[in-house]
C-alpha positions as CSV (number, residue, x, y, z in Angstrom):
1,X,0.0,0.0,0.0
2,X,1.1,3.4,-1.4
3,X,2.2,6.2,2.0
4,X,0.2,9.0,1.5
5,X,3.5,11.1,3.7
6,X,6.1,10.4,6.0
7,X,4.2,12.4,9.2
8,X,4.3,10.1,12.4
9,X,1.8,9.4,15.3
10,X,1.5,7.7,18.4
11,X,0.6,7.6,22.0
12,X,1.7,6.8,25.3
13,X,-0.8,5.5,28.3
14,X,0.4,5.0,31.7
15,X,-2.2,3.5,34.5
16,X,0.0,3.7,37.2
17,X,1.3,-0.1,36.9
18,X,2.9,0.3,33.1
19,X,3.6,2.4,30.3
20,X,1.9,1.6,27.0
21,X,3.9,3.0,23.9
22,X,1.7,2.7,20.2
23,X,2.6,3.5,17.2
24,X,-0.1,4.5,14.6
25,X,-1.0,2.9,11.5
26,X,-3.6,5.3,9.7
27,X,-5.7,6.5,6.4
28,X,-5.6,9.8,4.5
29,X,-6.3,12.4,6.9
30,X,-8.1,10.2,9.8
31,X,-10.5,7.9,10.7
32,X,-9.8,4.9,12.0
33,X,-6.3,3.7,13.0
34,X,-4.6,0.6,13.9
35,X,-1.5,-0.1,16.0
36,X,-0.5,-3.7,15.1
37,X,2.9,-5.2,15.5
38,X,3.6,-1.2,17.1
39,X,3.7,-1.5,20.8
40,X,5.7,-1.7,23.8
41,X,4.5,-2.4,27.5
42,X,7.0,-1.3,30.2
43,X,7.6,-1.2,33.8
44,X,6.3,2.1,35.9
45,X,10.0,2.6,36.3
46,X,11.3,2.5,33.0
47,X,14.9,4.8,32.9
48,X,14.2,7.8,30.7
49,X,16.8,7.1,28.4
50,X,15.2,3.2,27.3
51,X,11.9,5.5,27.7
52,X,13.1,7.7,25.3
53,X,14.3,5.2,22.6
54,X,11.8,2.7,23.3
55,X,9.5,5.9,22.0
56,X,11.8,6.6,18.8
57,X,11.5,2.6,18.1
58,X,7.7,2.6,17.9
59,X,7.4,5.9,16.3
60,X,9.5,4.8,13.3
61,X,6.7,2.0,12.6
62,X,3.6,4.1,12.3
63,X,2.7,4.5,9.1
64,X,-0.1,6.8,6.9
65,X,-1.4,5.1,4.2
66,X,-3.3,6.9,1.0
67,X,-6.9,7.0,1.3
68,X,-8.9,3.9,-0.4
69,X,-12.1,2.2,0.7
70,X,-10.2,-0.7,1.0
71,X,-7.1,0.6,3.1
72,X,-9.3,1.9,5.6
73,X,-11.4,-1.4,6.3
74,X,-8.5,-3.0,6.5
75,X,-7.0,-0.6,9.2
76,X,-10.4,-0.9,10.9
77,X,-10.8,-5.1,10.7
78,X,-6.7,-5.5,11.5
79,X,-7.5,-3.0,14.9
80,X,-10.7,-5.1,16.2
81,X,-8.7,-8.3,15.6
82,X,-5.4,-6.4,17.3
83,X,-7.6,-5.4,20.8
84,X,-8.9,-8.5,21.2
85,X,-5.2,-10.2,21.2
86,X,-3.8,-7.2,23.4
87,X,-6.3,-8.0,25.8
88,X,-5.6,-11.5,26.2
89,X,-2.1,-10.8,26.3
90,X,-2.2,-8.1,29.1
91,X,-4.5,-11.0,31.6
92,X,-1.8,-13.6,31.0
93,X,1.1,-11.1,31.6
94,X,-0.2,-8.7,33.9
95,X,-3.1,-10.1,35.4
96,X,-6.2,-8.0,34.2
97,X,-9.3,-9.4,34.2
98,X,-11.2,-7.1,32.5
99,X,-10.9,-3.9,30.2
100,X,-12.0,-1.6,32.9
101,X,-9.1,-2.8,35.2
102,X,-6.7,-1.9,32.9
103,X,-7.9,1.5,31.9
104,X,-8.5,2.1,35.7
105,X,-6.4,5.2,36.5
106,X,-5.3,5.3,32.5
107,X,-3.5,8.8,31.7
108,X,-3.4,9.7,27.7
109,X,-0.7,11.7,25.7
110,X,-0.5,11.6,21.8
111,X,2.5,12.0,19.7
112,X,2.9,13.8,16.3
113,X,6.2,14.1,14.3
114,X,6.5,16.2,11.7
115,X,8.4,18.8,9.9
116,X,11.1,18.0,12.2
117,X,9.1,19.0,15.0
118,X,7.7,15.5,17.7
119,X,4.5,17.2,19.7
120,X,3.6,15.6,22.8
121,X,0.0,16.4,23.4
122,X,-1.5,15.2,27.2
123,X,-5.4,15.1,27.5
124,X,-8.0,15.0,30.1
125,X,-9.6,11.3,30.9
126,X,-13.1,11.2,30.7
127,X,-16.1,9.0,31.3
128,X,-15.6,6.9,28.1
129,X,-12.1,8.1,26.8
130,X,-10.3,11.1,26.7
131,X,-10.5,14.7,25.3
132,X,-8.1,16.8,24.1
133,X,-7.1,19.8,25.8
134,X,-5.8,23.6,25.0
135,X,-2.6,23.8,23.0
136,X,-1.1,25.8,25.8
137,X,-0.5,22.1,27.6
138,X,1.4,20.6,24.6
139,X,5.1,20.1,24.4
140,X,7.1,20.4,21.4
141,X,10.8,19.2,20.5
142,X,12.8,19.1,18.0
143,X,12.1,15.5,16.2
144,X,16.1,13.9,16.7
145,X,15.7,15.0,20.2
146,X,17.9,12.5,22.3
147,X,16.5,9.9,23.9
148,X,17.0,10.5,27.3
149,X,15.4,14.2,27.3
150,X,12.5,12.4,25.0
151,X,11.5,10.2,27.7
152,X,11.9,12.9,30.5
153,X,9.6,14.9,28.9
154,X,6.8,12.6,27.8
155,X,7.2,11.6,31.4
156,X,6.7,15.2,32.4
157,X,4.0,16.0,30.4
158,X,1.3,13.2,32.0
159,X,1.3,15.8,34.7
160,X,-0.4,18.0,32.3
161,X,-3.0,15.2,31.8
162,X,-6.1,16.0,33.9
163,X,-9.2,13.3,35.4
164,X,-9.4,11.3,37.3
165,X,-6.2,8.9,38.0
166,X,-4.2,11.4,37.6
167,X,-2.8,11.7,41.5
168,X,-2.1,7.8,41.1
169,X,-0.6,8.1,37.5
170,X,2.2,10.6,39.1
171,X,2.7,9.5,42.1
172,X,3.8,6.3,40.3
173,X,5.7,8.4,37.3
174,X,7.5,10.7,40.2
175,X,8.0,8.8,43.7
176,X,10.1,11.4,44.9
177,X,7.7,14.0,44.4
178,X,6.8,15.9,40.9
179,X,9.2,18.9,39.7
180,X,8.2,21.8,40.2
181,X,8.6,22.4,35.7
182,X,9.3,21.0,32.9
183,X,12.4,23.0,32.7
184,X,14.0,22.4,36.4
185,X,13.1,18.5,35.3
186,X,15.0,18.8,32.2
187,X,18.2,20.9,33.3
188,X,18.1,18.0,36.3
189,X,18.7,15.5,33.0
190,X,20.4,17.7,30.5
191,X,21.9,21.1,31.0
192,X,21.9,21.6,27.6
193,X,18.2,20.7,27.2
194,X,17.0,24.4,25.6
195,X,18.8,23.3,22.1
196,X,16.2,20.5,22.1
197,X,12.9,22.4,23.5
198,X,10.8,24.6,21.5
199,X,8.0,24.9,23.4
200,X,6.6,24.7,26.7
């Protein structure tokens, strides 16, 4: 299947237990997206540096196919068939029995690369899903950040997230307490971070 351009998008879900890391397989402009064979579960206390490339890894496999009928039910059959193996994989290797007790406490952010640019967007959980919220809580970096500042600040930014779970989401990101900003969290991993950050 033809690419329709070389723009990348993901996400990253913590619950306060793991980190889920997807990349997105997607049609024309939207719709409905699969992220097959572009995952990673981690440990809560996953170093920011294997955060960080772990994130680069995934990112590098989501893909944005040209629009056709038949791309996009095959995006939406292959991501009903993919949930239903997640699932079964995350109750034989983490115990959850059902859906709700793994999105229990789930904390959102979405990833964009493009024009050199990687945008780390957190939302706000609701009843059945999440929202997105102002710009003015988005991230931005350059795209060939390093890894270790990559996964500090995708760490950071699920303090940005808001619903409920968040309190048990950073508690569990940040056991010695959360920084006071993203900018003290960054100098504390990088002093040269500001060649990196574009926007906070």
């Amino acid at each position: 299947m033809k690419l329709m351009s070389d723009e990348k998008r993901g996400s990253v879900d913590c619950n306060g237990g793991l980190i889920l890391i997807e990349g997105n397989k997607w049609c024309g402009l939207g719709g409905y997206y699969s992220t097959k064979e572009a995952k990673s579960y981690n440990s809560i206390d996953l170093e920011n540096i294997d955060f960080g490339i772990k994130i680069k890894e995934i990112l590098e496999k989501s893909v944005n196919l040209l629009y056709s009928k038949k791309a996009m039910e095959f995006i939406r059959l292959e991501n009903n068939e993919d949930w239903k193996q997640q699932f079964e994989f995350l109750k034989m290797n983490y115990g959850y029995k059902t859906e709700q007790s793994f999105s229990k406490n789930m904390m959102h952010c979405t990833l964009v690369k493009k024009d050199e640019k990687l945008k780390i967007s957190p939302w706000e959980r609701v009843r059945n899903g999440w929202d997105g919220l102002d710009e003015k809580y988005d991230i931005t970096l350059k795209s060939d950040v390093i890894p270790e500042l990559l996964g500090a600040t995708v760490r950071f930014a699920f303090t940005r997230c808001r619903g409920k779970g968040l309190d048990v989401v950073t508690k569990a990101l940040f056991p010695n307490g959360v920084p006071n900003s993203l900018e003290e969290y960054l100098e504390s991993v990088d002093p040269d971070y500001k060649q990196w950050l574009i926007s906070v």
